[in-house]
C-alpha positions in Angstrom: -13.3 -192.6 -10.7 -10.9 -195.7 -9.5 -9.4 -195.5 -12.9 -8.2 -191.4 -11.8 -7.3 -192.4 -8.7 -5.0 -195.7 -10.3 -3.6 -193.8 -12.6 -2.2 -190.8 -10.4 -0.7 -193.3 -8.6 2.3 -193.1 -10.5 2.7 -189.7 -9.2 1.8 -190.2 -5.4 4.3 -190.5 -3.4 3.8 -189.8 0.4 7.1 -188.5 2.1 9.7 -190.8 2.9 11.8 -191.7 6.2 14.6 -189.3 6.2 17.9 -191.2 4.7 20.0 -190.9 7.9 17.1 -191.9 10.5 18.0 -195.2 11.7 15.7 -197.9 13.3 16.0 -200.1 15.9 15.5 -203.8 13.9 16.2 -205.0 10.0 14.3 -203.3 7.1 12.8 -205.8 5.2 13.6 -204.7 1.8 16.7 -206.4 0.2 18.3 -206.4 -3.3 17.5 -209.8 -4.5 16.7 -210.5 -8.3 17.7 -212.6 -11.4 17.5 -210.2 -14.2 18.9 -209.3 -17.7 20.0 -206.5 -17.9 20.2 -203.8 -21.1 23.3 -205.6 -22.5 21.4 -208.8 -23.0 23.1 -210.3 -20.0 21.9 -212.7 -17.1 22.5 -210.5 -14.0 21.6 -211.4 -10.2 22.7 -209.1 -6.7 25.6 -210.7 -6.7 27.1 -209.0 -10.4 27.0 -206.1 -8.5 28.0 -207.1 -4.7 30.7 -205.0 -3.0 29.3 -202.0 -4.5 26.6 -199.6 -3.1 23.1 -199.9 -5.1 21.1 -197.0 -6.2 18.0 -198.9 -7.3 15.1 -197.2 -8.9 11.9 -199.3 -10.4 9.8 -197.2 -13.4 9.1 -197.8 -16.9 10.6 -196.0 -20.3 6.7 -194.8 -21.3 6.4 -193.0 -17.8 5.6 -189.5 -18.7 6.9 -187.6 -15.6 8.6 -189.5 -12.1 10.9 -191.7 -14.4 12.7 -189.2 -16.7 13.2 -186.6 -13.3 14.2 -189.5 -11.0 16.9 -191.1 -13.7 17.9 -187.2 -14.3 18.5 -187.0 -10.7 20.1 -190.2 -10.4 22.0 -188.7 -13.6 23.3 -185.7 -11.8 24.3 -187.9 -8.0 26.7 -189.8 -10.5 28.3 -186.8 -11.9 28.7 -185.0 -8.5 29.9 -188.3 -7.1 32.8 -187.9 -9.9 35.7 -191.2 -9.2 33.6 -192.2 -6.1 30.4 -193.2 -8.3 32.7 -196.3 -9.6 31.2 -197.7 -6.0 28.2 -197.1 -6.8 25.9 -199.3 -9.1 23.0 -197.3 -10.4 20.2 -199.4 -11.8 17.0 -199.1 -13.4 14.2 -201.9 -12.9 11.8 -201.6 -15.4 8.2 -202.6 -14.5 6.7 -203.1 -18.2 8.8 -205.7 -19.2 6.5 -206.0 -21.9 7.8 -202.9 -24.0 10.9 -202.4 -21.8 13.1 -205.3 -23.8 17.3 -204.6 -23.4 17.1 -202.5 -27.0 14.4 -200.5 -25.3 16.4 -200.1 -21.7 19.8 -199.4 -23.3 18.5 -196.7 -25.4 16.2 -195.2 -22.9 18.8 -195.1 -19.7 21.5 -194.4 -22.5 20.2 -190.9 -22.7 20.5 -189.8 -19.0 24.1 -191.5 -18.2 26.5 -194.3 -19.1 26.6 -195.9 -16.2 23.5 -196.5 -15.6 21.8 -200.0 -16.0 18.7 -201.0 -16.7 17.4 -204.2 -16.0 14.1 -206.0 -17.8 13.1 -210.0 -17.3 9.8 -212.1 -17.6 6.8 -210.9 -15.4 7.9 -213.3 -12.9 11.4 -212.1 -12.0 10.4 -208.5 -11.9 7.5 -209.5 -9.7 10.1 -211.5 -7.9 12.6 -208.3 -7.5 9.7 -206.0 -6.9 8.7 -208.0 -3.8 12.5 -208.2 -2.5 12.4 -204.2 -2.9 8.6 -203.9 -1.7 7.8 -202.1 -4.8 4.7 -202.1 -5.4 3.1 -201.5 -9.2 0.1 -202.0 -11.4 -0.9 -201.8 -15.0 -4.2 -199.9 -15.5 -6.1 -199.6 -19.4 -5.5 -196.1 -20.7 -6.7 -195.3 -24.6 -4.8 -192.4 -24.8 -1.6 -193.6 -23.7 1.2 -195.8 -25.6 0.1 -199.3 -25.8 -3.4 -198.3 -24.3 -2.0 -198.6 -20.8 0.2 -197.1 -18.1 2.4 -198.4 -15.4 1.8 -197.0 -11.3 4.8 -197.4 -9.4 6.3 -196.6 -5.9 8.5 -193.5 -7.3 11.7 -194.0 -4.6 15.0 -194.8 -5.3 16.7 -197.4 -2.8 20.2 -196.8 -1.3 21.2 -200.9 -0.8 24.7 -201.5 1.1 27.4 -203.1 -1.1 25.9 -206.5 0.8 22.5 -206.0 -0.4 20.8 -204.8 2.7 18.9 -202.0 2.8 20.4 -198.5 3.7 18.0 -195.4 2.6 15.5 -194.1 0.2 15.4 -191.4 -1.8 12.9 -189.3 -3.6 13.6 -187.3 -6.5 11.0 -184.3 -5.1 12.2 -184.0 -1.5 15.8 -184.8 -2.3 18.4 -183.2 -4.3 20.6 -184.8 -6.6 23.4 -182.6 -4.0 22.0 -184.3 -0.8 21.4 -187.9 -2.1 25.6 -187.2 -3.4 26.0 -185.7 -0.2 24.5 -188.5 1.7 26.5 -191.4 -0.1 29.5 -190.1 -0.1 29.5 -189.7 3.9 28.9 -193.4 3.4 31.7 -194.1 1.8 34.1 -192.3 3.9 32.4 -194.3 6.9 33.3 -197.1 4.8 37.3 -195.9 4.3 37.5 -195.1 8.1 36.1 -198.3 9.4 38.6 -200.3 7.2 
């Protein structure tokens, strides 16, 4: 019975804030991690500072929320068209175990180009996990790849090009044309303020 409710844990996920409601006070969720990412290379924040984050956390064995929320992710790049240069979409795998750079490049290869994905030890994504308050779990499955599964908050973070937090995203509530929609009224923000 725990095992059930563990494993559809990967696809629970209770409705977010909306992306444009602001609060009063500072989220506590930041982009802060020391990674490699899908190229072999040493990557921290600050590889991808002065660019707007799109940060989603999921493994390449996930049968259902990873492949629709990196399609999604997929489609917000192409609608963003020259603007999603800004934008710095990443993937931050939480089965570091099977998820090695081959693995990643292959796997995030197949929804877009730009996209990177990110492995490291079990420290540093527990480490990157806590700066994003993702939360995940392995739980024993025989029947799946590797005789387990990965449960995972299913959101994708909008992060500043400072590293703050800015919005989240869920693949099921939001379309690839909102989330687009939504970033790109960002960046024009960003072209009048300067």
């Amino acid at each position: 019975m725990a095992v059930a409710g563990i494993v559809g844990w990967s696809t629970y996920k209770p409705e977010p804030p909306l992306p444009t409601a602001r609060q009063l006070g500072q989220a506590m969720i930041k982009s802060q991690f020391t990674l490699t990412d899908h190229h072999g290379r040493n990557v921290t924040e600050q590889d991808f500072h002065g660019r707007w984050q799109l940060v989603f956390f999921g493994f390449t064995f996930c049968p259902d929320v990873c492949p629709t929320t990196l399609a999604v992710m997929a489609q917000v790049l192409d609608i963003l068209g020259e603007d999603a240069n800004k934008v710095a979409p990443m993937f931050i795998t939480v089965d570091p175990e099977r998820d090695t750079p081959e693995v990643l490049a292959e796997y995030v290869g197949a929804f877009h180009p730009d996209i990177v994905g990110l492995t490291g030890t079990p420290e540093q994504i527990k480490q990157a996990a806590k700066s994003f308050r993702v939360f995940y779990g392995k739980t024993e499955r025989a029947d799946a790849p590797g005789g387990y599964v990965m449960g995972h908050s299913g959101y994708m973070y909008l992060m500043t090009p400072d590293g703050s937090y800015d919005a989240v995203f869920s693949e099921n509530l939001h379309p690839p044309e909102k989330i687009a929609a939504e970033i790109q009224r960002r960046l024009k923000n960003e072209r009048i303020e300067k």
